[in-house]
C-alpha positions as CSV (number, residue, x, y, z in Angstrom):
1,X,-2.1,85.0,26.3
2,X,0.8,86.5,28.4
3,X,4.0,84.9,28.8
4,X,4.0,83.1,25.4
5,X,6.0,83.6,23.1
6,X,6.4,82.1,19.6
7,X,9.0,80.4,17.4
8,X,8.3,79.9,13.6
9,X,10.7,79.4,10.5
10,X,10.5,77.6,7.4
11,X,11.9,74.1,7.7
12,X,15.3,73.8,8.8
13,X,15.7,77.1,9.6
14,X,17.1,76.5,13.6
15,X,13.7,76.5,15.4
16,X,14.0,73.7,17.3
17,X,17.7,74.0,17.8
18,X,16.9,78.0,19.1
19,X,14.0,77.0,21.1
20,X,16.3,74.4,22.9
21,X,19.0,77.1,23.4
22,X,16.3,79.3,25.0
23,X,14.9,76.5,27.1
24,X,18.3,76.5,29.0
25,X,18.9,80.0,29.0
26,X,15.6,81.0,30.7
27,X,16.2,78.1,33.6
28,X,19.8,79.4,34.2
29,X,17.9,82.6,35.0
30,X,15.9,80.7,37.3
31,X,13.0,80.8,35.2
32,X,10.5,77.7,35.0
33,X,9.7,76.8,31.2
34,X,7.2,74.9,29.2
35,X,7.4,74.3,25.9
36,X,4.3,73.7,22.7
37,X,5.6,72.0,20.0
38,X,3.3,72.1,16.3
39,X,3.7,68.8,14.4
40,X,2.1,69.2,10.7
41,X,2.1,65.3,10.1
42,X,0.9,61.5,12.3
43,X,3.1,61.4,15.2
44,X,3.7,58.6,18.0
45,X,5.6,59.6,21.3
46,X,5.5,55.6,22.0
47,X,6.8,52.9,20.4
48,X,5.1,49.6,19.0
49,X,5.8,46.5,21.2
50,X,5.4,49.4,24.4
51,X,2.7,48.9,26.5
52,X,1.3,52.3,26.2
53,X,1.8,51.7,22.1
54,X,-0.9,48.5,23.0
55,X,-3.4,50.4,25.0
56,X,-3.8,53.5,22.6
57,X,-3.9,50.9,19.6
58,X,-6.7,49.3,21.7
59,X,-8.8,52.4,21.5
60,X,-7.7,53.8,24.6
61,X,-8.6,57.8,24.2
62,X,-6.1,58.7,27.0
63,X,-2.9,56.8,28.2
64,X,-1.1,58.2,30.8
65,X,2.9,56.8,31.0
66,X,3.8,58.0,34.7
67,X,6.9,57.0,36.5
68,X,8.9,58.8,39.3
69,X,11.1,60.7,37.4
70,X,8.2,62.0,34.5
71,X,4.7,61.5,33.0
72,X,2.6,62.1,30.0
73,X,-0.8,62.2,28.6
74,X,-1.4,60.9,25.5
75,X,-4.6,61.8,24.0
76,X,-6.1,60.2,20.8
77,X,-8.5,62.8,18.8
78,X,-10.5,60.4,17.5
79,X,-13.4,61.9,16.9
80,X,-12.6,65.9,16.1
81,X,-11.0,66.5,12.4
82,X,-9.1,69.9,13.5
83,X,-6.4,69.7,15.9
84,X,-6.8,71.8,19.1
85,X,-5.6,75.5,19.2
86,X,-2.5,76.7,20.9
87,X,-4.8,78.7,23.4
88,X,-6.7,75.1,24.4
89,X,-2.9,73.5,24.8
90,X,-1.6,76.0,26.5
91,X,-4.4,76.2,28.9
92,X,-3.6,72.4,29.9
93,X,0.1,72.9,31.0
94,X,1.0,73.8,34.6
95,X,1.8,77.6,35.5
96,X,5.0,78.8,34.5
97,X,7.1,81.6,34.4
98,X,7.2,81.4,30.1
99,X,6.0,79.0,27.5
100,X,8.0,78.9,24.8
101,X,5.6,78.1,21.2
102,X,7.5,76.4,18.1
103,X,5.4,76.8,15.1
104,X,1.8,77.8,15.1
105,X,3.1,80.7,12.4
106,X,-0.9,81.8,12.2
107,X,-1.2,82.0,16.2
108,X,-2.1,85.5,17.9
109,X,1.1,85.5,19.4
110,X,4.6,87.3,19.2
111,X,6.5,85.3,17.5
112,X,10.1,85.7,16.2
113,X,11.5,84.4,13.2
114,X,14.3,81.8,12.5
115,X,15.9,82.4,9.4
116,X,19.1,80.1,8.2
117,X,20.2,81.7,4.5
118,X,21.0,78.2,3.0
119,X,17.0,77.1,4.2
120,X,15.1,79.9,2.7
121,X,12.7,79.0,-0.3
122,X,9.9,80.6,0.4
123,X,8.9,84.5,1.5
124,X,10.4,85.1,5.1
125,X,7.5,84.9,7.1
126,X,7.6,88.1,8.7
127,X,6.5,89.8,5.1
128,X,3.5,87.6,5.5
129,X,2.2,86.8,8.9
130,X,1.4,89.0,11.8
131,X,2.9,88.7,15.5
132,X,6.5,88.5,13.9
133,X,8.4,91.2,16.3
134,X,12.0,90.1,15.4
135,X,14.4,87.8,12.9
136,X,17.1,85.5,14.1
137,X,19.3,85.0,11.6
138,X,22.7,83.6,10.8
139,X,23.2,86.3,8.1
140,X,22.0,90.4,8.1
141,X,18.7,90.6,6.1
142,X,19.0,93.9,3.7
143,X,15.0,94.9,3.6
144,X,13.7,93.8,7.1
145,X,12.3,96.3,8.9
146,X,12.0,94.4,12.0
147,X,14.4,93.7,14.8
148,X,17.5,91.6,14.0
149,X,19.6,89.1,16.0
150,X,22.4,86.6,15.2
151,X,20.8,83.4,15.5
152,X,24.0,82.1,17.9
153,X,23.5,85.5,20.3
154,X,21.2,83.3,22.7
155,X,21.8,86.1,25.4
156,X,20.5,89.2,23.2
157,X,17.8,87.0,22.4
158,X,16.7,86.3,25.5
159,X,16.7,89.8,26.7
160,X,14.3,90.8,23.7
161,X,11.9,87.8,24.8
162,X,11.6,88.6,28.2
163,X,11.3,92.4,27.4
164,X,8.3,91.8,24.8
165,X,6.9,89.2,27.0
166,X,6.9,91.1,30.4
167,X,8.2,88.0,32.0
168,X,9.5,88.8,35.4
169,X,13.4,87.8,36.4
């Protein structure tokens, strides 16, 4: 899968907050970006008393909100146990220049690490899983034998994306 790149970190560890910062460095490089985001629990991206809330609670297995300025596709797995693989999502999103994964920690992807010191209570995940080709991190970690970058140096970070990715500027 070229031009994906991963995300992971243990809960509150900046991922969301450094894949955002990403998201608007790549475009003010002119780049166009999609984004995968893993949710480990139920989630709803309408509300009850919406219409689109109705139809999926009617048993609809897609509902499509579209309007002039955006649209989505909600789809209900109603009858598979697993949830799809980040290959299968990412082969439903439009062409684009880089798509940026948050989560998916297993995936065959490279992925870089998001490590805040006051979230870590577990292993750092790049002892553990493969795919990991760097840390951002808000402090230097002593035995890490893999890339390193302040977690606030979006630029660097960037650069070093776009470099393992072979995304074209």
């Amino acid at each position: 899968m070229n031009r994906v790149f991963g995300i992971v970190g243990w809960k509150n560890s900046g991922k969301t907050t450094l894949v955002c910062a990403l998201v608007q460095e790549f475009t003010s490089r002119g780049l166009t970006v999609s984004t995968v985001k893993h949710a480990h629990h139920n989630f709803s991206v309408d509300q009850p008393g919406t219409d689109s809330f109705g139809h999926r609670q009617a048993g609809a297995r897609e509902v499509a909100l579209v309007s002039s300025k955006r649209w989505a596709v909600m789809h209900e797995n109603t009858t598979v146990s697993e949830e799809p693989s980040l290959q299968t999502m990412v082969a439903k999103l439009a062409p684009c220049d880089l798509i940026l994964v948050e989560g998916y920690k297993n995936a065959k992807i490279n992925k870089l690490e998001a490590v805040r010191l006051d979230a870590i209570k577990e292993t750092s995940l790049w002892q553990t899983h493969s795919g990991i080709v760097g840390v951002a991190s808000d402090t230097h970690i002593e035995d890490c034998d893999k890339p390193q970058f302040d977690l606030n140096d979006i630029t660097t970070i960037a650069d070093y994306i776009i470099q393992i990715s072979g995304v074209r500027t």
